[in-house]
Structures are given as C-alpha cells and as structure tokens.
C-alpha positions in Angstrom: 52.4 0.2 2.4 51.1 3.3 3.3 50.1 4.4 -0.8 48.0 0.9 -0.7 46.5 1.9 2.7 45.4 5.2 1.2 44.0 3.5 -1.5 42.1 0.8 0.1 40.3 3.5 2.4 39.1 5.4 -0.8 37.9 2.2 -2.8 36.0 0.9 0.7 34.4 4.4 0.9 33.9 4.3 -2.8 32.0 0.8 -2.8 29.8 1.9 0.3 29.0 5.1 -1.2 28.3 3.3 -4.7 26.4 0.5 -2.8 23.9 3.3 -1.0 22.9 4.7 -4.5 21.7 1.0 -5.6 18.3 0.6 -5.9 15.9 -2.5 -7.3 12.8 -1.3 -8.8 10.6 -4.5 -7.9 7.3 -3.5 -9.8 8.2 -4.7 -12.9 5.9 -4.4 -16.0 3.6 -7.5 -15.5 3.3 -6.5 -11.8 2.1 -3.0 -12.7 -0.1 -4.4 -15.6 -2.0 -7.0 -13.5 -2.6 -4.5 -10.7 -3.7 -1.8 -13.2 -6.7 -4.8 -14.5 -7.7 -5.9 -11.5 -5.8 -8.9 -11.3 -4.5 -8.4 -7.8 -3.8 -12.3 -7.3 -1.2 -12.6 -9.8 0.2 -9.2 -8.6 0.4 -10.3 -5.6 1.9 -13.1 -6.2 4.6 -11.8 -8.3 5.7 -9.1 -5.8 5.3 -11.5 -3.2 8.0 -13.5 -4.6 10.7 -10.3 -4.6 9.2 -8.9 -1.1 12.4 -7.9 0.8 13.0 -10.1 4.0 16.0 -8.0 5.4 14.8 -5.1 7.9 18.0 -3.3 6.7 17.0 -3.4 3.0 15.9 0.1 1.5 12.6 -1.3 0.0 11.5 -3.3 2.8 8.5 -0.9 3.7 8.3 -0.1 0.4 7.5 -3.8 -0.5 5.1 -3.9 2.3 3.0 -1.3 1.7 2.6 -2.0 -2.2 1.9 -5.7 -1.1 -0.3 -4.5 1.4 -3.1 -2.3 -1.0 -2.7 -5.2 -3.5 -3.9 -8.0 -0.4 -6.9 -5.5 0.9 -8.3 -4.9 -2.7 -7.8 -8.8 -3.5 -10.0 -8.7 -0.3 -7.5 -10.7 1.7 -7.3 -9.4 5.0 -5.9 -12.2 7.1 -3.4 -13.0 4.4 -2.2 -9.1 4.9 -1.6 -9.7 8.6 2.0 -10.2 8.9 2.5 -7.7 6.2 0.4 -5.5 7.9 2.6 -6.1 11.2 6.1 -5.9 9.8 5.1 -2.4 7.9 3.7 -0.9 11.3 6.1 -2.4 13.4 9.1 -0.1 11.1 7.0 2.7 10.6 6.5 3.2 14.3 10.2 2.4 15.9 12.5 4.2 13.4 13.8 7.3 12.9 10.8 9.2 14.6 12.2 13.2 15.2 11.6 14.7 18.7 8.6 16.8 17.3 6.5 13.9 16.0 6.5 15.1 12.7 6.7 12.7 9.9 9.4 9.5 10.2 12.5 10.5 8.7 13.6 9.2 6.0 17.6 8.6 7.1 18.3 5.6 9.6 21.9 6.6 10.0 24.6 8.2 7.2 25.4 5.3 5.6 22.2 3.6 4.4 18.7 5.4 3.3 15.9 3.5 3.6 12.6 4.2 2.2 9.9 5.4 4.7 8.0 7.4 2.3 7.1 11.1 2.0 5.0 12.1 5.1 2.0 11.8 3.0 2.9 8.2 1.4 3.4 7.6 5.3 0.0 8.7 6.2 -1.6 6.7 3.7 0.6 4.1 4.6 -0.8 4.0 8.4 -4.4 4.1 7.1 -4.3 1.0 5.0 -2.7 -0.7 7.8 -5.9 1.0 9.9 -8.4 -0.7 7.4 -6.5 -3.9 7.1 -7.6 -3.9 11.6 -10.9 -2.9 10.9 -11.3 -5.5 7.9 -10.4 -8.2 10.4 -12.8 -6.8 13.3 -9.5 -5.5 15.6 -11.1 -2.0 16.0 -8.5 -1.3 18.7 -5.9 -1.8 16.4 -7.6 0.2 13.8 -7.5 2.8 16.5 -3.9 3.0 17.1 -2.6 2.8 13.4 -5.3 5.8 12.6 -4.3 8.0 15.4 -0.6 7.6 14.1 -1.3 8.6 10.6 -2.2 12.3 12.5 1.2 13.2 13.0 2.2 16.8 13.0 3.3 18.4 9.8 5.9 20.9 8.9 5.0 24.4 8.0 7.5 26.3 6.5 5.7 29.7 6.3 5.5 31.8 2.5 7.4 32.8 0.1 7.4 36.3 -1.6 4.2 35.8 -3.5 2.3 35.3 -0.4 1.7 31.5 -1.2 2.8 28.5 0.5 6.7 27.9 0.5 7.4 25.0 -2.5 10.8 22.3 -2.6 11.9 24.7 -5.1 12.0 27.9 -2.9 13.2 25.9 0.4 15.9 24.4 -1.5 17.0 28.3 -3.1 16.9 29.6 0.4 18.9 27.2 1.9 21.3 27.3 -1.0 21.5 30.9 -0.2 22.1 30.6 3.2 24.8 28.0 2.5 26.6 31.1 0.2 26.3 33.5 3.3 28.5 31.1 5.2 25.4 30.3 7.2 24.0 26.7 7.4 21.4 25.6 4.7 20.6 22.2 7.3 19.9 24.9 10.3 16.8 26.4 7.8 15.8 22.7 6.7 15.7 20.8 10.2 14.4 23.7 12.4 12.9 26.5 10.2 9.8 24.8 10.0 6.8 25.2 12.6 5.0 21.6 13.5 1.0 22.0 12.8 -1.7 19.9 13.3 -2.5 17.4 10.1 -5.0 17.9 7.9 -5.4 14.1 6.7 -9.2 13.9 6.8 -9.1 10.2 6.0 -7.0 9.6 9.5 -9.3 11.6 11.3 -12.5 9.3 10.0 -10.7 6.0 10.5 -10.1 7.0 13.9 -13.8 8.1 14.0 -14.7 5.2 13.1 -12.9 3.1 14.8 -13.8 4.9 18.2 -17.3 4.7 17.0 -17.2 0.7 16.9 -15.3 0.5 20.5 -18.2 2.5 21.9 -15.8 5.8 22.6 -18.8 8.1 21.1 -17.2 11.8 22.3 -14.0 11.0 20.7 -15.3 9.5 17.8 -17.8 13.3 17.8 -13.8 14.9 18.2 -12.6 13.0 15.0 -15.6 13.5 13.1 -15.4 17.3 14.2 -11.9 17.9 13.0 -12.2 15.9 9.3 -15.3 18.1 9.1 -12.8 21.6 10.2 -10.1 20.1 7.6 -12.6 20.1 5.0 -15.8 21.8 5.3 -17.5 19.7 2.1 -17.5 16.7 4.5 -19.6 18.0 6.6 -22.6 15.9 5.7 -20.2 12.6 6.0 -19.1 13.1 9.2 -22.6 14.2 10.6 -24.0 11.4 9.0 -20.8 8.5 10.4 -21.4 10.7 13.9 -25.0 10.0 14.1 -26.7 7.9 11.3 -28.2 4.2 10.7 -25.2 2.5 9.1 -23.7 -1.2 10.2 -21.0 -1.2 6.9 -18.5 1.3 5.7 -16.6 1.1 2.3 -13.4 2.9 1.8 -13.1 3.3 -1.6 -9.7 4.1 -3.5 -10.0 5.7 -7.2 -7.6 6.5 -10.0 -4.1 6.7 -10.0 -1.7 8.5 -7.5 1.0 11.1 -8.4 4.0 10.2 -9.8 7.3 10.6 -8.0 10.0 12.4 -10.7 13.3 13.8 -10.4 14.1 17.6 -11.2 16.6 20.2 -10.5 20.5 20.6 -10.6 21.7 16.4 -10.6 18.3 16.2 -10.5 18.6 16.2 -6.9 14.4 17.5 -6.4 11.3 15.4 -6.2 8.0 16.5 -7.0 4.7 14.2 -7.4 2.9 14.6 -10.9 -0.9 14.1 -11.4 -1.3 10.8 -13.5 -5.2 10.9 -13.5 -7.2 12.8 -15.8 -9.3 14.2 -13.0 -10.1 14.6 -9.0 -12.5 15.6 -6.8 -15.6 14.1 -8.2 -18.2 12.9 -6.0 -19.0 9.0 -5.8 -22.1 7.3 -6.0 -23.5 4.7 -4.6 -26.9 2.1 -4.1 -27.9 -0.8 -2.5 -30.3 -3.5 -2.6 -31.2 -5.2 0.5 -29.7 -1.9 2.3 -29.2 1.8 2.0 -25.8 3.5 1.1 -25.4 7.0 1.2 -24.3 9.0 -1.9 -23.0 12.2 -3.8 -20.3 12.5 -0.9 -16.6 14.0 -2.1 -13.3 13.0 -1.7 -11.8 12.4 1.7 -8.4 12.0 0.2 -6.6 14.2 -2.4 -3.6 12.4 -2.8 -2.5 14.1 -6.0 -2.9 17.8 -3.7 -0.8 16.4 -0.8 2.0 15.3 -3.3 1.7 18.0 -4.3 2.3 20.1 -0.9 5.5 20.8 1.2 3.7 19.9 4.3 3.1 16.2 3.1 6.7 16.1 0.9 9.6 17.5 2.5 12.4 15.2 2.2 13.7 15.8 -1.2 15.7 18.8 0.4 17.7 16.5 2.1 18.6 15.0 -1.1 19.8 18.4 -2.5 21.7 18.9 0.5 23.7 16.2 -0.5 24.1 17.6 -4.3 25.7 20.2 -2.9 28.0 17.9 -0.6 28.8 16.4 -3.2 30.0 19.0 -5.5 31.8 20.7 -2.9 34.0 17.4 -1.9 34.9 16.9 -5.6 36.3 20.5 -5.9 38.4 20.3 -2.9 39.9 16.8 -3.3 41.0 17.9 -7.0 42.3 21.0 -5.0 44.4 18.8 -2.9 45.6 16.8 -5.6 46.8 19.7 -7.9 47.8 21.8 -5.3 51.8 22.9 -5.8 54.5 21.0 -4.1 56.1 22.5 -1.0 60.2 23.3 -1.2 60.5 20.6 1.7 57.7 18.1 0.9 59.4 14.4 0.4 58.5 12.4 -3.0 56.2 10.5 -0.4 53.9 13.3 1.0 53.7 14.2 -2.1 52.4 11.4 -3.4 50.6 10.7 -0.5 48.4 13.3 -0.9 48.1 13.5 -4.2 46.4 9.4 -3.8 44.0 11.2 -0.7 43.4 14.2 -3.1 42.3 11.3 -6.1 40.4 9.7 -3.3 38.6 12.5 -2.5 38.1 13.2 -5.8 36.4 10.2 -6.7 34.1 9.9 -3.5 33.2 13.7 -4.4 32.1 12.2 -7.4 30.4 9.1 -6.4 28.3 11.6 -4.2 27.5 13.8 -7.4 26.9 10.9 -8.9 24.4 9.4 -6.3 22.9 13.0 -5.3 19.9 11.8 -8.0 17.1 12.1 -6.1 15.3 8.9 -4.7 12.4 8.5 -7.1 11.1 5.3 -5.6 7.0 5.8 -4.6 4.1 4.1 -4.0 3.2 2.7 -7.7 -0.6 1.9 -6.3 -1.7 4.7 -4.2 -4.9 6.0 -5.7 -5.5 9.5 -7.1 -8.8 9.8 -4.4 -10.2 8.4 -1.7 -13.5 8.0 -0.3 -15.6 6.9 2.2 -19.0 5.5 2.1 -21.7 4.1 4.5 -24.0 2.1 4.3 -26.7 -0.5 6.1 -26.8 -4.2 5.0 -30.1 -5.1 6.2 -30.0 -8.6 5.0 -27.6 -11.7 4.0 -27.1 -11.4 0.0 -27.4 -8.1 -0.1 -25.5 -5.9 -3.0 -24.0 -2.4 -3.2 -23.2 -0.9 -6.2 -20.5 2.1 -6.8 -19.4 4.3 -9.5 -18.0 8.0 -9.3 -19.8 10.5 -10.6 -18.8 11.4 -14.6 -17.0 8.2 -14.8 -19.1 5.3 -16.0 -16.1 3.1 -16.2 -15.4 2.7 -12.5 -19.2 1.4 -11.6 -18.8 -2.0 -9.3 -21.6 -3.9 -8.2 -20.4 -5.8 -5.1 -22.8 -8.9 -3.9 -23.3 -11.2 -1.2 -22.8 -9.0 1.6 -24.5 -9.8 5.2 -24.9 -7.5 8.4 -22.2 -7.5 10.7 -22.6 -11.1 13.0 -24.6 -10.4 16.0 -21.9 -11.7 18.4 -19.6 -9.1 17.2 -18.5 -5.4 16.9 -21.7 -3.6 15.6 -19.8 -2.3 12.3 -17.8 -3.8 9.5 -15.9 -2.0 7.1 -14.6 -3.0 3.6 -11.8 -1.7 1.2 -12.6 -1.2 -2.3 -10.5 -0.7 -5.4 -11.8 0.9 -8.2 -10.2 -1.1 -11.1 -8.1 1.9 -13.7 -8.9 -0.2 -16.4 -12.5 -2.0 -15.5 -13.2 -5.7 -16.3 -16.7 -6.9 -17.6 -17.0 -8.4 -14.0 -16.3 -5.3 -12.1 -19.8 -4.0 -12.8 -21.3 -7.8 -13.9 -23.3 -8.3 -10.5 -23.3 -11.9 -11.2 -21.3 -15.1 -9.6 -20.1 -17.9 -12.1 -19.1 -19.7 -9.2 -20.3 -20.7 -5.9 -18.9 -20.2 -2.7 -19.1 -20.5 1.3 -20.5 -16.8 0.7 -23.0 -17.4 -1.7 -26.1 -19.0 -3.4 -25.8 -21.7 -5.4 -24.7 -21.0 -9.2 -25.7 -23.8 -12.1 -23.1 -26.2 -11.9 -22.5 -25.6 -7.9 -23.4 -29.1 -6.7 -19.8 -30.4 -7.2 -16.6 -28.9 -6.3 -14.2 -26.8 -8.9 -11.5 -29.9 -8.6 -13.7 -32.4 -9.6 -15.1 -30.6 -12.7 -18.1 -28.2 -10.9 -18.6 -25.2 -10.2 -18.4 -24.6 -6.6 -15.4 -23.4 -5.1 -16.2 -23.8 -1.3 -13.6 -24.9 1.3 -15.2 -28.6 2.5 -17.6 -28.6 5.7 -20.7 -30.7 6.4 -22.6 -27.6 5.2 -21.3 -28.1 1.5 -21.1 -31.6 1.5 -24.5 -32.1 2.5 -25.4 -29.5 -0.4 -23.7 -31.5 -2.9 -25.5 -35.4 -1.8 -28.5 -33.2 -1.8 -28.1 -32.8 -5.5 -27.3 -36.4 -5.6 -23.5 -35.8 -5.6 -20.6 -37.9 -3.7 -22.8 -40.1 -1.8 -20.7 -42.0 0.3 -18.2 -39.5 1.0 -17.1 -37.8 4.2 -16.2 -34.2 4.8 -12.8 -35.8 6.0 -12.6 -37.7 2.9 -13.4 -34.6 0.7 -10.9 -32.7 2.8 -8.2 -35.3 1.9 -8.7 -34.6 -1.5 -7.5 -31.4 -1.0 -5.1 -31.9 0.7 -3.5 -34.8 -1.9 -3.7 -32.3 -4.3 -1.5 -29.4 -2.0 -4.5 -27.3 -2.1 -4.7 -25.0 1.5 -7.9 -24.8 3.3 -6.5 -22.1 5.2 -4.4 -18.8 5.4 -2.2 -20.1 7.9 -1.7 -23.0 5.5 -1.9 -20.2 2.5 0.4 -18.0 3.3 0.6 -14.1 2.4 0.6 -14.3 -1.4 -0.8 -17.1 -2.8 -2.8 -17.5 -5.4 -6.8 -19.3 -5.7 -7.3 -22.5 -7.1 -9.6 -20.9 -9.3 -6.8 -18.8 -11.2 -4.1 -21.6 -10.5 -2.8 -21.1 -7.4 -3.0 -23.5 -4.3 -5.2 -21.4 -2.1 -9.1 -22.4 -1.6 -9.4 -19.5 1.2 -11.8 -16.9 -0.6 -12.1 -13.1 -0.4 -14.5 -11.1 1.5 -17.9 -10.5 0.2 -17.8 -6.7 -1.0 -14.0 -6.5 -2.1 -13.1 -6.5 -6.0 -10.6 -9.6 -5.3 -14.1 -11.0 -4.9 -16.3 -9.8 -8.0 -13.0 -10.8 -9.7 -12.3 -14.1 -8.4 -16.4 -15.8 -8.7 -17.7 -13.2 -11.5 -15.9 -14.4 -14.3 -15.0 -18.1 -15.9 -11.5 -19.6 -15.3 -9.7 -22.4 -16.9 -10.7 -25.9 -15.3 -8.8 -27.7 -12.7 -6.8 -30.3 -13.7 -6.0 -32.5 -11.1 -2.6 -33.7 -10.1 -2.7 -36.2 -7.5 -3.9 -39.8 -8.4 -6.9 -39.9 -5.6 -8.3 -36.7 -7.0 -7.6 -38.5 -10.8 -9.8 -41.8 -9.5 -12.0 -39.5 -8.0 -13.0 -37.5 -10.9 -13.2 -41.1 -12.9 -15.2 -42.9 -10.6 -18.0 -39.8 -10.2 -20.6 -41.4 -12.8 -20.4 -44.9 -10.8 -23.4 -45.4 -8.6 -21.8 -45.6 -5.6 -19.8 -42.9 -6.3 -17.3 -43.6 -3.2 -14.0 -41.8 -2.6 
C-alpha cells in the first residue's frame, strides 16, 4: 500500500509537471498567411474561433492581444471591445511586483501563464490605449497609456562597460548559485527600477490628455517622449501645439522573433525579422494637411532586443538548473548503498521516491525549454502621424520612406463630429506583403461612408453594389435611382435579417466576418483603417442569397412594381 502510494504521488506530480510544459500554438499557417496579406477578416475569424475562454489558460492574453491588432487594423473598434476589456482587465490585476515593474510572468508554481515580456506588455497596453481613443473614450485611452509607463529594470554593466545582456545575468547568477550564494537573490532584487523609455506610451498619453483638455500634462508627456528620444522633438512640439483634429498610429514591418538558446535551451532572445528600421514615414493629404518625414516612435526590434524590456527568460534558466539538480539527487537516492539495518521495505521505499524524483527531475529538464510563445503581429516600427481633415471625403496617403511597397492611400475620411471630443485617432497597418488595393485610392463599393460607386443604387444582396446597412438615408438613395419603389426601410431591414445577416456589432459579435467576403456581418470598418481600403477597394464574389424572401426579392426586381 504504501509502494503504490509512493508511486501515485510521483505520477500526480509527473502529469502536473508534464501538463505545465503543454503549450497550443494557435497561429496556425493560414492565420499567419492572411494577416501577413492584409486579410485581417478571415484572420480574425480563424483565431477567433480558438480564442481561449478560460482565465486560467496560458494563452488567454496571448489570444487577446493577437486578436486585438488583428480587430484595430481590420478597423473594428467596437468589435475589439470585449477583447480589449478582458486583456486589460488581466494585465492590470495579476501578478503585479511591489515595485511596479513589469507584470510577472508566474501566477503561482504550478501554472505559467503568458503575460508577455515587459516590452510585448507595453505594446500590449498601447493597442488597448488606441482601441479607447478609436472609439472616442479618451479617458480610457488615458488610463491604459499611463500603465504602459511602468518602471523598468536596470541591471547595471557588465565588464565591457555595456548594458548587462540575458546571457551575462544568467552566467552571474549561475555563478553565484556555485558560491553557495543564491542566483534568485541577484535576479529578483539586483536590479534598480528606472523610469520607461516607451515613447509611444508617453504620446498616447499626450494625446489622450490633449483631447480631455489636460494641456500641462499632456506638455509633461510630450516633454518626456521628446527626453527619451531627442529625434521626436519636432513631433511632440508639433502634437503639443499645432493645427491637427486626426492622428494615425501607424505599425510597419515585422516584430522580432521570440527563439530559444542556451543550455536546454532554457534563454530567449528576440531576432530582427525585417530587413530594416528606423526609416522615416511619409505622408499627404487631400482635403487636409498631414505632417511628414517624422521617425519612428517605436523600435520594437531594439526593445526585444534589450534587458530592460525582456527579462523573464532568466527565470526560465533558473529552472534548468532546478531541474538538473533534482535529477542528480533523486538518482543519488535511488543508488545510494543499503544500510546494515535498513528493512527490504525502506529500501525499496526509497529506492520508488529516489525513481520519483528522478523522473520529476527529468520532467523539469525536460520542460526547462524556454517559453518561445510571442506576439506573431507586433510590427518592427511604429509611428505616429497627425494630421487635419478639413473636409468630409477627404484622403491621406502613407508610405515609409525607401519603401514604395508599404504606400496606402486611405479615403473617405471626415473631421471629428462637432458634438464630440475635438480629435480622432486611427490605427493603421502597413500590409508586409501589399495588395493592389492598399495603395488603389479607389472604392468598388459603396458604403454609409462613401459616395456613390457605379452600380451603388442597389444593395450587395440583391445583385448591386452598395454595401450600406439599411436606413431611410439609403433607401431613399436607391428609389432615387428608380430602385425598390415600394419598399420600406423595415422591409429592407427584414431582408437582412431573413438572410442572418447583422446590422450591428452587438448582433456581430467580436470576429465575424463582412458580407462582402462571406461572412454575416454588414457593420463596416472605419474610414482611414486598411480593414477598410481592403474591404470596399477591391471586387468580391457575389452574394448568393439563402433565404426564400431575399430569393423572390432578387426575382421580382425587374417587375414594375418592384414590391418586397
């Protein structure tokens, strides 16, 4: 009885130790290859379908926060509120360390749960800042900017005189360790907390202080982007004081890639995956003013790329070590000799706990592998550009400097509405590999946004090509044009709804796809997103309509009454 019991506790510690080291990749290769093309629908979509629902489940913030850029660049912001929300609502209320220094990693020894490096947790906190600001909540914006500015962790130099890497922290705590001395003591308090040097959380919050009318602590932002990095001097001078009613924040290029290195490869480091950084972006309007040649706010290849922003992979080879040093021991155990007056069932006994050991020792080897689970859609830059929209249909075209292939042209924007905040921001994702309607300029279809297109006097479902949500506005448009005379906007309403079609994103939901690339959504993007460019610049497929009212609909359009 006792043998089993000894055995039992060693399989139960086995399993839980085996089930911490599982981990489910959920960007598969279609995922990553719409995202990569701009198609941020179906990517959405997909990862929407895998998005962990269990707060206790390692990926949960990961999910959110790749779901998250994915929604903003589709130019979703409403869909991206509960995401938004749930991400934020994690960030803020675990695992926080007394020094408000970046959110540990560690909820408690048994289960790890992704939180990010500090500077994956930065970015994280800004997208959720410009998902607030996309929606008008300038408040929130506020609050999920200022938390981005969390203090970092300085562990001093090394003997060259340059900043301390993983590599030497992890060789000076593994000395320390041989010394009899304690390698944790060096890697939770050796560090000395600093002030953040995350430009793009200091503008947010600019920004955002800017838009609540809070102009000296919007100058104090602006002031310390500008002492974090000099070259943005003219930015913040010109956010601080200039003419401008819209800002774009504009992401560029591919962010670092998280690999494993090192003894049980037990060390992270982030690798540059773009060919190049630091170029200046460009930018023009027509109906407006932009300004242009401004650099970089975010480096996020250089932060990877830094101690200060990625810390945690010491923990990892913490437990290498741990690992190693429980395997040696229980074989020690296990082999050691038999004592002149040890029973036949001590000594089996032990010998079971010494196996036990043993293979927990080697689980923990096993699973000392560092966690190589990142962001797959952070970009390689950031940037952030201003600009006044003087009048409705406006268009603002960007492209970095040296790099024709990322020019988007952006149309149908309007100045913020008169009854609310005096500034409107919009995210922008510069598509790696660029569609013919990322720089196109042009509309194939009509919408509650835009002008009218050929073919936009008769909605998408019935054969046109106008993909406006019903109102009296539209529906007068179309019996303008002579179109579905007779009809009500409640009748053209039930049409929609026969079909399952959602006028709304409550009805929507978070990931769901537009009618116009075969989803059941009519609710559009926002002018001056790439979800939009990509959604009414290009031709789709035609509806074909499922329910029979939409069917006798579409027959009975060339009869002269044409009634519903």
């Amino acid at each position: 009885m006792k043998r089993f019991a000894v055995i039992s506790v060693a399989l139960v510690l086995a399993a839980a130790l085996g089930g911490c080291a599982s981990s489910t990749d959920r960007v598969d290769a279609r995922i990553a290859a719409a995202a990569q093309t701009g198609r941020y629908g179906e990517a959405r979509v997909r990862l929407g379908a895998l998005l962990a629902t269990d707060t206790s489940d390692r990926a949960y913030i990961l999910d959110r926060l790749r779901l998250l850029i994915l929604t903003l660049a589709d130019g979703q912001p409403d869909a991206a509120e509960t995401t938004a929300n749930e991400a934020y609502q994690l960030l803020r209320t675990q695992g926080l360390n007394a020094d408000k220094t970046a959110a540990s990693v560690i909820f408690n020894e048994r289960v790890r749960t992704w939180k990010g490096e500090p500077f994956e947790q930065a970015m994280a906190y800004s997208y959720i800042a410009v998902q607030k600001a996309m929606r008008g909540e300038w408040d929130n914006a506020r609050a999920a900017a200022q938390s981005s500015l969390f203090l970092l962790r300085d562990f001093g130099e090394n003997e060259r005189g340059e900043k301390l890497t993983g590599e030497d922290l992890a060789r000076r705590a593994a000395e320390a360790e041989a010394r009899g001395g304690s390698g944790d003591a060096l890697i939770d308090h050796g560090y000395t907390p600093v002030k953040t040097d995350f430009a793009l959380g200091y503008l947010l919050a600019g920004l955002s202080n800017r838009a609540l009318g809070r102009v000296d602590e919007a100058s104090d932002n602006f002031r310390e982007a500008a002492a974090v990095n000099p070259a943005l001097g003219p930015l913040c001078e010109q956010l601080r004081t200039g003419d401008f009613n819209t800002v774009f924040v504009v992401d560029y290029g591919v962010g670092p890639r998280k690999t494993a290195f090192g003894p049980d490869n037990a060390l992270v480091r982030f690798e540059p995956a773009w060919r190049s950084t630091g170029l200046a972006i460009t930018s023009g309007a027509s109906g407006g003013a932009a300004l242009s040649g401004l650099p970089p706010v975010a480096d996020v290849a250089a932060m990877g790329r830094s101690l200060a922003w990625n810390n945690l992979e010491d923990v990892r080879a913490a437990k290498s070590t741990l690992g190693s040093l429980l395997m040696v021991g229980g074989i020690a155990v296990a082999t050691a000799p038999q004592g002149r007056d040890e029973s036949d069932e001590a000594r089996q006994n032990r010998a079971l706990i010494g196996a036990g050991v043993a293979i927990i020792g080697a689980l923990m080897k096993a699973t000392a592998s560092a966690d190589t689970r990142y962001c797959e859609f952070l970009p390689a830059n950031t940037y952030i550009v201003p600009a006044r929209i003087n009048e409705p249909g406006a268009s603002v075209t960007l492209e970095v400097a040296g790099d024709p292939a990322s020019r988007v042209v952006l149309t149908d924007l309007s100045p913020p509405a008169p009854t609310g905040p005096p500034m409107q921001l919009r995210y922008v994702r510069l598509t790696p590999s660029p569609a013919p309607w990322q720089a196109s300029g042009t509309l194939v279809y009509s919408n509650e946004y835009s002008g009218p297109v050929a073919g936009g006097d008769l909605p998408f479902i019935m054969g046109g090509m106008d993909a406006s949500r019903p109102s009296p506005e539209v529906l007068a448009r179309y019996q303008a044009a002579g179109r579905l005379l007779g009809y009500t906007t409640n009748d053209l309403e039930n049409l929609y709804r026969e079909e399952g079609i959602a006028l709304t994103t409550e009805e929507a939901g978070a990931t769901s796809a537009h009618v116009l690339e075969g989803g059941r959504s009519m609710v559009p993007p926002r002018p001056g997103s790439a979800g939009y460019q990509r959604l009414f610049g290009q031709v789709h497929p035609p509806y074909r309509p499922v329910s029979d009212a939409l069917k006798r609909a579409v027959e009975n359009l060339n009869t002269p009454a044409q009634q519903p």
